[in-house]
N, C-alpha and C positions, 0 to 999 in steps of 0.2 A: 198906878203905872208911872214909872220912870222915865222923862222922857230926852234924860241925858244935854249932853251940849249942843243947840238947835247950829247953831255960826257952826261948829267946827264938827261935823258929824264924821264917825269913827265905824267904819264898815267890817264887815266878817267876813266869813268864809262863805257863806251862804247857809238857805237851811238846809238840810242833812235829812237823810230818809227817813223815816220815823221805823223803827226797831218792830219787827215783827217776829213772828211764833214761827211764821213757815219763810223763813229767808229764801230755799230753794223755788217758791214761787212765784215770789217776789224778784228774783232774778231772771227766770225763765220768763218773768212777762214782761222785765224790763225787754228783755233781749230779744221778745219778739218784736217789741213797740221800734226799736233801733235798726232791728231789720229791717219793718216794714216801712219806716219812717226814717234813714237818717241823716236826711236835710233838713235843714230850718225851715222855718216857714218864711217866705220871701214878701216881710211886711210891708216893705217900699212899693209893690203893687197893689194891696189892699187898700183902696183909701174909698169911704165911707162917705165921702162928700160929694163923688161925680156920680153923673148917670149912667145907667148899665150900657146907654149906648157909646160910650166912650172910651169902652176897653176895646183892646186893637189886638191882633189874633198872636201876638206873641207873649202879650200878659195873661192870653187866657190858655194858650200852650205850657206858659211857664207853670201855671196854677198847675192845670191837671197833671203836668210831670213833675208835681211836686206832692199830690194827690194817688199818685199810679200807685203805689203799695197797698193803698188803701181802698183803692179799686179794683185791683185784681184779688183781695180779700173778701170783699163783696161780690164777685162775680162766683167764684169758688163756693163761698157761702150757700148761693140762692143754689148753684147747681144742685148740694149738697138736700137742699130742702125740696126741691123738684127729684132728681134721683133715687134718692133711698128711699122712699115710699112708693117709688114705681118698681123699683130693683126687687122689694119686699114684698107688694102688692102678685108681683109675677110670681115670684119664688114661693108664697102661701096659696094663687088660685093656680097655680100651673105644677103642681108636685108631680111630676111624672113616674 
């Protein structure tokens, strides 16, 4: 392994998506990730060193609307797992 000029390092482009078979779902799941997510994550509130009691209701505001996509994916979700086996359950013992 190569490990180039350590003084004067020389940077890319970044890595690059790695080449897949089915591109179309590879795209459709980028595009739902950027839907559901497309804020940064707001790392200047995450810090790992204080106690839980020392987050103050707007960093913990900030998180969750920073989280919301991915909560109301989860909410969606459980309906989805609650619902369709009652919806199913009705429509198999209740065939009128």
């Amino acid at each position: 392994m190569e490990l180039g000029n350590i003084s004067q390092p020389t940077y890319g482009p970044g890595p690059e998506a790695p080449g897949s078979s089915t591109p179309g779902l590879v795209t459709m799941a980028h595009g739902f990730l950027r839907l559901v997510q497309p804020n940064p994550l707001p790392v200047e509130l995450i810090d790992f060193g204080q106690s839980q009691s020392e987050f103050n209701q707007e960093d913990i505001q900030e998180l969750l609307l920073y989280e919301l996509g991915f909560l109301i994916c989860a909410a969606i979700g459980v309906l989805f797992i609650i619902l369709v086996p009652l919806v199913g359950c009705c429509f198999c013992c209740c065939r009128c």
